[in-house]
N, CA, C and O atoms as a GROMACS GRO file, in nm:
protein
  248
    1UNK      N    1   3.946  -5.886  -4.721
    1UNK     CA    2   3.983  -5.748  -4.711
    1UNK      C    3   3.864  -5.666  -4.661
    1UNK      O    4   3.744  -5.692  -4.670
    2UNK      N    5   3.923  -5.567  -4.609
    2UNK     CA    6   3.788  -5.505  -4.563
    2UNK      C    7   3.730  -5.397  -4.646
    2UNK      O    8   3.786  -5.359  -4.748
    3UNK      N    9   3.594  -5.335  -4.594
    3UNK     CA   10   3.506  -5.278  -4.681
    3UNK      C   11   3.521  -5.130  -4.728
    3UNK      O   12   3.496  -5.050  -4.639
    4UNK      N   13   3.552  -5.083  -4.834
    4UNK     CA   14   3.613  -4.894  -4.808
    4UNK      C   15   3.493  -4.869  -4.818
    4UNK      O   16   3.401  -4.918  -4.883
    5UNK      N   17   3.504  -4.766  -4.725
    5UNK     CA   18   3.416  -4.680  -4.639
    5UNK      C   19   3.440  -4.537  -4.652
    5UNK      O   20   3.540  -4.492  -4.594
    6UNK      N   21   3.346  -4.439  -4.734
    6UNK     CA   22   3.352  -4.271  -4.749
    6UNK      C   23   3.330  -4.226  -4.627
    6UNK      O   24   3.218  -4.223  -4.577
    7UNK      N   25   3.445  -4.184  -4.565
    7UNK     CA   26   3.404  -4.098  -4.418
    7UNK      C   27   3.278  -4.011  -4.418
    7UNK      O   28   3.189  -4.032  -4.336
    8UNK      N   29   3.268  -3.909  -4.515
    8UNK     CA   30   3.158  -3.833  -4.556
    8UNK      C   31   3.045  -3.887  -4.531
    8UNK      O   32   2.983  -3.872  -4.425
    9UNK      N   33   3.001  -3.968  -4.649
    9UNK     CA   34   2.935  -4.056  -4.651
    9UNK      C   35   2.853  -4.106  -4.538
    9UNK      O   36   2.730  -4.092  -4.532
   10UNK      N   37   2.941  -4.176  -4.431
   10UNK     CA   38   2.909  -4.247  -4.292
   10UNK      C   39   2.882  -4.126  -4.231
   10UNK      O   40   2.769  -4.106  -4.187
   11UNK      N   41   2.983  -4.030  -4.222
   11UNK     CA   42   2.922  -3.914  -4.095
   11UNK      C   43   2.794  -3.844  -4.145
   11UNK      O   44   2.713  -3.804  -4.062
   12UNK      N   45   2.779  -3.833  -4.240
   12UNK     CA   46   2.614  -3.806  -4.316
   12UNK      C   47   2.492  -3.858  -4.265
   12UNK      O   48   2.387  -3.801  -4.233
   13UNK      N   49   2.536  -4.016  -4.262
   13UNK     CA   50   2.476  -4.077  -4.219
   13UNK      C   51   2.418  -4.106  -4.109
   13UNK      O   52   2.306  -4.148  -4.080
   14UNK      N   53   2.495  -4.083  -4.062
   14UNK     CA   54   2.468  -4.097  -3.894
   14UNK      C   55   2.459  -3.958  -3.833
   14UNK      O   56   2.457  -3.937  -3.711
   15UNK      N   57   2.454  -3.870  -3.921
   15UNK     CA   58   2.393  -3.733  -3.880
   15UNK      C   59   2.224  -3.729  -3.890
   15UNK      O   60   2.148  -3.668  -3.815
   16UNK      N   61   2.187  -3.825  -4.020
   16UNK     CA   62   2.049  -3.848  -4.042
   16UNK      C   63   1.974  -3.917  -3.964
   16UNK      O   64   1.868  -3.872  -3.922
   17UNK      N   65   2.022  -4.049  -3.927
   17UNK     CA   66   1.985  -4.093  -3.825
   17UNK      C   67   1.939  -4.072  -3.676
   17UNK      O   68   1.846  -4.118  -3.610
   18UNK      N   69   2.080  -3.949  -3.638
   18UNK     CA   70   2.047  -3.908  -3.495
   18UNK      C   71   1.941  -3.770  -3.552
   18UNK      O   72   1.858  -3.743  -3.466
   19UNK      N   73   1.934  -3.707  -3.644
   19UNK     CA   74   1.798  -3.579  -3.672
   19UNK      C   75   1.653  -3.674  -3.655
   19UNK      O   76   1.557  -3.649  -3.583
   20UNK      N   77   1.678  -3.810  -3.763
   20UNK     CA   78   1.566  -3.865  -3.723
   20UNK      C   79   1.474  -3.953  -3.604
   20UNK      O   80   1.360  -3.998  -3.595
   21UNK      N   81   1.622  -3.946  -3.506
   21UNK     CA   82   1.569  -4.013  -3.428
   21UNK      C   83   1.517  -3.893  -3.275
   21UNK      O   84   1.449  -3.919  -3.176
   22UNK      N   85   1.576  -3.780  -3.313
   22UNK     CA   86   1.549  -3.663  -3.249
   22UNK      C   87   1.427  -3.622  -3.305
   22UNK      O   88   1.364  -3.591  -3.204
   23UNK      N   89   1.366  -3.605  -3.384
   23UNK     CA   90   1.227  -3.537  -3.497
   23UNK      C   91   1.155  -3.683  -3.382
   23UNK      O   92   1.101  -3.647  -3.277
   24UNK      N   93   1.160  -3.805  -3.409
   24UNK     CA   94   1.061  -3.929  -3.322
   24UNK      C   95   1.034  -3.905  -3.178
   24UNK      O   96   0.927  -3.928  -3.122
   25UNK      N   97   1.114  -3.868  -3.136
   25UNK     CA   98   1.097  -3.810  -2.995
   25UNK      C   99   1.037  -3.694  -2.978
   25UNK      O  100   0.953  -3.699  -2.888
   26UNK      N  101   1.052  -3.558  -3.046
   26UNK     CA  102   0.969  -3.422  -3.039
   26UNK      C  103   0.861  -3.469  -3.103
   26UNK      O  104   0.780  -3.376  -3.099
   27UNK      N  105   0.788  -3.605  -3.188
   27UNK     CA  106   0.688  -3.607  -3.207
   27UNK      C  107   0.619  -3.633  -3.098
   27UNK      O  108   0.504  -3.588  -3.094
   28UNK      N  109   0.663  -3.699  -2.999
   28UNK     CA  110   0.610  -3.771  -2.889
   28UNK      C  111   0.599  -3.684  -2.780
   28UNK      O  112   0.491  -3.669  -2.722
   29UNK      N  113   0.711  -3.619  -2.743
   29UNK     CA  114   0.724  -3.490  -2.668
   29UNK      C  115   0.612  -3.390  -2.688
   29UNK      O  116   0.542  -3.365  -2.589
   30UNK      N  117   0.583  -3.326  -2.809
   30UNK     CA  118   0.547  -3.209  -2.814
   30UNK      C  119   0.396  -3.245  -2.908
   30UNK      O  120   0.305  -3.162  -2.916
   31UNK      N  121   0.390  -3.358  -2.962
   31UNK     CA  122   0.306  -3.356  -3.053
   31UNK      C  123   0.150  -3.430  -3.016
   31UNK      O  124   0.110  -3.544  -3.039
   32UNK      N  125   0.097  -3.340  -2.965
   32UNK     CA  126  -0.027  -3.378  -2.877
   32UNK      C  127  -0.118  -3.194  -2.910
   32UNK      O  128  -0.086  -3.074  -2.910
   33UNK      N  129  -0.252  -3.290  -2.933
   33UNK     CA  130  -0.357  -3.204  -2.926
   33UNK      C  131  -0.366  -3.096  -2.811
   33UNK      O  132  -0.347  -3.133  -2.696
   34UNK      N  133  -0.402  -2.928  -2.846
   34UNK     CA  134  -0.433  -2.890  -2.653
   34UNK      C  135  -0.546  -2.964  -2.636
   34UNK      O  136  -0.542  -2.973  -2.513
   35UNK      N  137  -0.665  -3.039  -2.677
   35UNK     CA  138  -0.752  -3.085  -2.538
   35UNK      C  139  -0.681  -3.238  -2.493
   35UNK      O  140  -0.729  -3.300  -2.398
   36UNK      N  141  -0.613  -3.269  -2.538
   36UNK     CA  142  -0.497  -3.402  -2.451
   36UNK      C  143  -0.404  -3.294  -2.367
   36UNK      O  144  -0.379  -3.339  -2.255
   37UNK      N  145  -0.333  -3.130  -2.398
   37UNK     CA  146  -0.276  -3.135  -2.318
   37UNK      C  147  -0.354  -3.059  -2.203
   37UNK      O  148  -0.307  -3.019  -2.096
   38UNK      N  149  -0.490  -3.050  -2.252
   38UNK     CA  150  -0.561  -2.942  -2.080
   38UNK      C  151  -0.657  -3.077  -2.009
   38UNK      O  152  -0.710  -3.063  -1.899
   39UNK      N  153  -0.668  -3.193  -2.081
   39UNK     CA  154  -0.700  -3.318  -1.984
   39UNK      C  155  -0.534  -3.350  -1.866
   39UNK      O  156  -0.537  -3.369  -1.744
   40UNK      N  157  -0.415  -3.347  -1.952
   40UNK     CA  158  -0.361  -3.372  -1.827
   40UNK      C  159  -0.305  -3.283  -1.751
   40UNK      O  160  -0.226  -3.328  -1.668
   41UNK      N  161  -0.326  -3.132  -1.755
   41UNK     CA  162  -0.318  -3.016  -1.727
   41UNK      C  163  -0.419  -3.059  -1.605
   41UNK      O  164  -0.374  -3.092  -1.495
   42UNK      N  165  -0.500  -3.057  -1.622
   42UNK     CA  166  -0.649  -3.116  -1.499
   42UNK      C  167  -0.636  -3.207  -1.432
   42UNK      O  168  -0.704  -3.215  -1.329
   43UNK      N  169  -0.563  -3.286  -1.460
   43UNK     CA  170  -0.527  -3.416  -1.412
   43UNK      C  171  -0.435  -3.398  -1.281
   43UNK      O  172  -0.449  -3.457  -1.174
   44UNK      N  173  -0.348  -3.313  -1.310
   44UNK     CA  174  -0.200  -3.256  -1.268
   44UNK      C  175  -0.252  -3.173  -1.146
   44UNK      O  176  -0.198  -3.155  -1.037
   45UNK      N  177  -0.369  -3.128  -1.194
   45UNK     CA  178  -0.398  -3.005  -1.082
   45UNK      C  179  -0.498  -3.090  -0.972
   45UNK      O  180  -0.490  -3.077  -0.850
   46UNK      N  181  -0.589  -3.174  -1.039
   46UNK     CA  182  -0.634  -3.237  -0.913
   46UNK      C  183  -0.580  -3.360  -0.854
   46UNK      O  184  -0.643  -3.416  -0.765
   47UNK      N  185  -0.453  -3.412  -0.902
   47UNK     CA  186  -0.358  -3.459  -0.802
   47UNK      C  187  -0.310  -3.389  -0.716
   47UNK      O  188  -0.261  -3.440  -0.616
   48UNK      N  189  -0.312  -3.248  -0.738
   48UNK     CA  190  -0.226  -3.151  -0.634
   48UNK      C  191  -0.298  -3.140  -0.539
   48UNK      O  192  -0.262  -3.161  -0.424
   49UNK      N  193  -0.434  -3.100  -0.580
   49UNK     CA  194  -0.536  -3.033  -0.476
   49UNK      C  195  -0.613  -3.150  -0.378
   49UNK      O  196  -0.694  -3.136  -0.286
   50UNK      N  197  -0.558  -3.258  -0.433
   50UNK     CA  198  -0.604  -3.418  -0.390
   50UNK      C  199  -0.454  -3.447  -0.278
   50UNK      O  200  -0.467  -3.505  -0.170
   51UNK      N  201  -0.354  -3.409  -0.316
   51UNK     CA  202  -0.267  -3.455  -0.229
   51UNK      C  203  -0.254  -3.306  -0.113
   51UNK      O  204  -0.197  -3.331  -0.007
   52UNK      N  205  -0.290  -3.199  -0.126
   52UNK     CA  206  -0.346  -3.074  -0.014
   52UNK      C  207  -0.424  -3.133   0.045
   52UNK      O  208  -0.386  -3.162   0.158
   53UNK      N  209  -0.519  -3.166   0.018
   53UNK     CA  210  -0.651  -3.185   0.107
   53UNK      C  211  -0.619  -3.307   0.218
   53UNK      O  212  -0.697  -3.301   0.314
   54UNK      N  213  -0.499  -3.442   0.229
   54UNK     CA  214  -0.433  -3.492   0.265
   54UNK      C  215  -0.356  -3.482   0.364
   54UNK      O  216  -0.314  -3.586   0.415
   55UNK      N  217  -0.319  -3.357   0.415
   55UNK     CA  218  -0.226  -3.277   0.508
   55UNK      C  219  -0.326  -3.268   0.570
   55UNK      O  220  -0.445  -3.262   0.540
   56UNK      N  221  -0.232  -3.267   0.719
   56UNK     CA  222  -0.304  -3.305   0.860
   56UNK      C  223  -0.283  -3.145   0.921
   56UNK      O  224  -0.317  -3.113   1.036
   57UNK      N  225  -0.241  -3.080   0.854
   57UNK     CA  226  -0.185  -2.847   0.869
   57UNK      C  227  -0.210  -2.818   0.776
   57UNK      O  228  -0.165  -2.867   0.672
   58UNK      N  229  -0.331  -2.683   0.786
   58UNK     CA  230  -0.306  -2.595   0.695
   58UNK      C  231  -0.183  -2.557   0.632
   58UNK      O  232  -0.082  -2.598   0.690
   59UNK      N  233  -0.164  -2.482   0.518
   59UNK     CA  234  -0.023  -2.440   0.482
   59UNK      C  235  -0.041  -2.301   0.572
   59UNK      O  236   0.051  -2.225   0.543
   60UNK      N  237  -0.105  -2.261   0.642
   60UNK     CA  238  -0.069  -2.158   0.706
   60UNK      C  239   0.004  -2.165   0.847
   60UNK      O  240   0.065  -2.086   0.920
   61UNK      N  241  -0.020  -2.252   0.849
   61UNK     CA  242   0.051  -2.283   1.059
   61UNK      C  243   0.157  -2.382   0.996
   61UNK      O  244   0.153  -2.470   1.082
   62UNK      N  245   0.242  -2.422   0.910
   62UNK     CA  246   0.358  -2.485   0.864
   62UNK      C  247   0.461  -2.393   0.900
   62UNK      O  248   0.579  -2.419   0.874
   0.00000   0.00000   0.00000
């Protein structure tokens, strides 16, 4: 026979699960020091100014 199961219960459950598995991800997302986020803030910017300097035209005669 099969197992009775509290609807409640289960949808509870699996409400906790998906909060906790949402909270694991905004740790990862958001949860960083600012000098980790102004190293890749710097990072970001001299890829940019690294991939400008690359172009064979000013951005002014484009």
């Amino acid at each position: 026979m099969a197992e009775i199961v509290n609807l409640n219960k289960a949808r509870k459950e699996k409400t906790r699960a998906d909060e906790k598995s949402k909270a694991a991800e905004n740790r990862v997302r958001f949860g960083r020091r600012k000098s980790d986020k102004r190293v890749d803030e710097a990072r970001q910017e001299k890829a940019v100014r690294d991939l400008a300097g690359h172009r064979l035209l000013p951005d002014d005669q484009e």
